[in-house]
N, C-alpha and C positions, 0 to 999 in steps of 0.2 A: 504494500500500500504506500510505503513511504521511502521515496529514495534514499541510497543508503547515508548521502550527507547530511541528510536530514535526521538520521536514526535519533539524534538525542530532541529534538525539539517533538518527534512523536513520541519518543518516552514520557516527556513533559506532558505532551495531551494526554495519554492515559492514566498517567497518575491522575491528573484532575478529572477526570474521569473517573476513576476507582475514589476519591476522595468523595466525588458525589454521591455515589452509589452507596458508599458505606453508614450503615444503620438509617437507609432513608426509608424504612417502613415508618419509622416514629415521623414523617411528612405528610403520610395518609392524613387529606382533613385541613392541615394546615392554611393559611389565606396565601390564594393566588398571586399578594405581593411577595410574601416569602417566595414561593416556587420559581416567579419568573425572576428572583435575582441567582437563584442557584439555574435557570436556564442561562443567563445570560453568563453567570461562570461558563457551563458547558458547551454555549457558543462561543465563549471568547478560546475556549481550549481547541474547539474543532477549525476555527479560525488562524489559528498556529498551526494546528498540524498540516493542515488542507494549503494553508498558506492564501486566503481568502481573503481582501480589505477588509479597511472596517467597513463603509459604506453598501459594499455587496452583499445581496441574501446570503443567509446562512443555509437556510433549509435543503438545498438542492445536495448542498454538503453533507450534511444531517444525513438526509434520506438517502442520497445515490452513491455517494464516498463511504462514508465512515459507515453507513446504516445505525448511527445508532436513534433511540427513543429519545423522546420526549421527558424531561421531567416527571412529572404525571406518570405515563407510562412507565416508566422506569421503577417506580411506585408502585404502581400495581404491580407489576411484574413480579419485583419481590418477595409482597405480598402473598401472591398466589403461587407465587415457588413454593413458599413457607408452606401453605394450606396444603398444596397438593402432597406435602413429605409429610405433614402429621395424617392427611387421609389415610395414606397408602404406609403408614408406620415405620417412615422413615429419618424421623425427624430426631433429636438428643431429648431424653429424657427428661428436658424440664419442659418440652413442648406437647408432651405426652397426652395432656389435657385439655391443651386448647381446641382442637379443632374434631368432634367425635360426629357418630352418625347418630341421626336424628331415630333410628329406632332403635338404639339403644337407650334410648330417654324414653321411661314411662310416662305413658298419656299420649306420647308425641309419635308413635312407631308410624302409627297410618295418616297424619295432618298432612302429608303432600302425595297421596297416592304412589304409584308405582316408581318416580324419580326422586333417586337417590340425593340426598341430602345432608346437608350436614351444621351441627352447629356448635356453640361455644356457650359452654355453660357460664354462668355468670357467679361471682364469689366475691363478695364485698372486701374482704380480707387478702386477694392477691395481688402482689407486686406489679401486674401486669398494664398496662395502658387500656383506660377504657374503649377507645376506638379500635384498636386491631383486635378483641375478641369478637367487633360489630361486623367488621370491612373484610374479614380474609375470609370467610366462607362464602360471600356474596361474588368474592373475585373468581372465586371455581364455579358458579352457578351461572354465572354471565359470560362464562368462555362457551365454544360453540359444542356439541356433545361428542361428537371425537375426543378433545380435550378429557373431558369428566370418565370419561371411561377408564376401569380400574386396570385395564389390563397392557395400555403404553406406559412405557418407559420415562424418565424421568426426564433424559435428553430428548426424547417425541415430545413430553407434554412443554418445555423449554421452547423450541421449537417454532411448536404448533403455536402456543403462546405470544410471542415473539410478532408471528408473522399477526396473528389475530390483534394485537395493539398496534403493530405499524401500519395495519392498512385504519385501524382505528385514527391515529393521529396524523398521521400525510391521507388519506384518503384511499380510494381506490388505486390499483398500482397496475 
């Protein structure tokens, strides 16, 4: 992607890049000022590596160079990475609880008929943020049903994800 004289100034992008991405589940929710100042780090970073002015779109870069997401998206992403590894019980042990099926909850087994479900019990007393026990089950419900299905792969549901928020945020492709 990046010629090889360049190699340190796209090192430089992807740090900021990976700087963004890290612990940005706690953004789910967040105001739209916030978000678009951490877009505009991510434009300034993709604008270095791409070697883009200032004055020129960013987004062409965004979408057709680098591919990468949206703030936002990038958000969800995570988000639903997370949810789809406590589904499928792949997540570390202190996630073990947040994200269960909805029949295994009494009273709750038949509330949404035959599509599987899932939810996030609520406990006044845990450490946890109240918004990501709200937003990460809802992130797997709103992916298309390929996605929700128990039997792809973690890299398939990444993916498939992936492509389902890019054509979300650039449009149609």
């Amino acid at each position: 992607m990046c010629p090889g004289n360049l190699l340190e100034i796209c090192l430089i992008g992807f740090l900021i890049a990976s700087r963004v991405d890290y612990c940005n589940s706690v953004l789910y929710g967040l105001s739209s000022q916030v978000i678009r100042r951490l877009q505009m780090v991510l434009n300034a970073a993709a604008r270095l590596v791409v070697s883009v002015g200032r004055y020129e779109h960013i987004t062409p870069a965004l979408r057709d160079v680098l591919h990468w997401l949206p703030v936002p998206q990038r958000t969800q992403s995570k988000i639903a990475i997370s949810a789809f590894d406590c589904v499928c019980e792949h997540c570390p042990a202190y996630f073990n609880n947040v994200c269960i099926p909805v029949a295994g909850i009494s009273g709750r087994a038949n509330m949404f008929g035959r599509t599987p479900r899932h939810a996030c019990p609520f406990d006044k007393n845990t450490a946890w943020p109240k918004k990501y026990p709200c937003c990460s089950p809802s992130r797997l419900e709103h992916a298309s049903a390929h996605l929700r299905s128990s039997s792809i792969s973690r890299g398939q549901f990444r993916a498939g994800l992936k492509t389902h928020l890019f054509t979300q945020a650039y449009g149609h492709l």
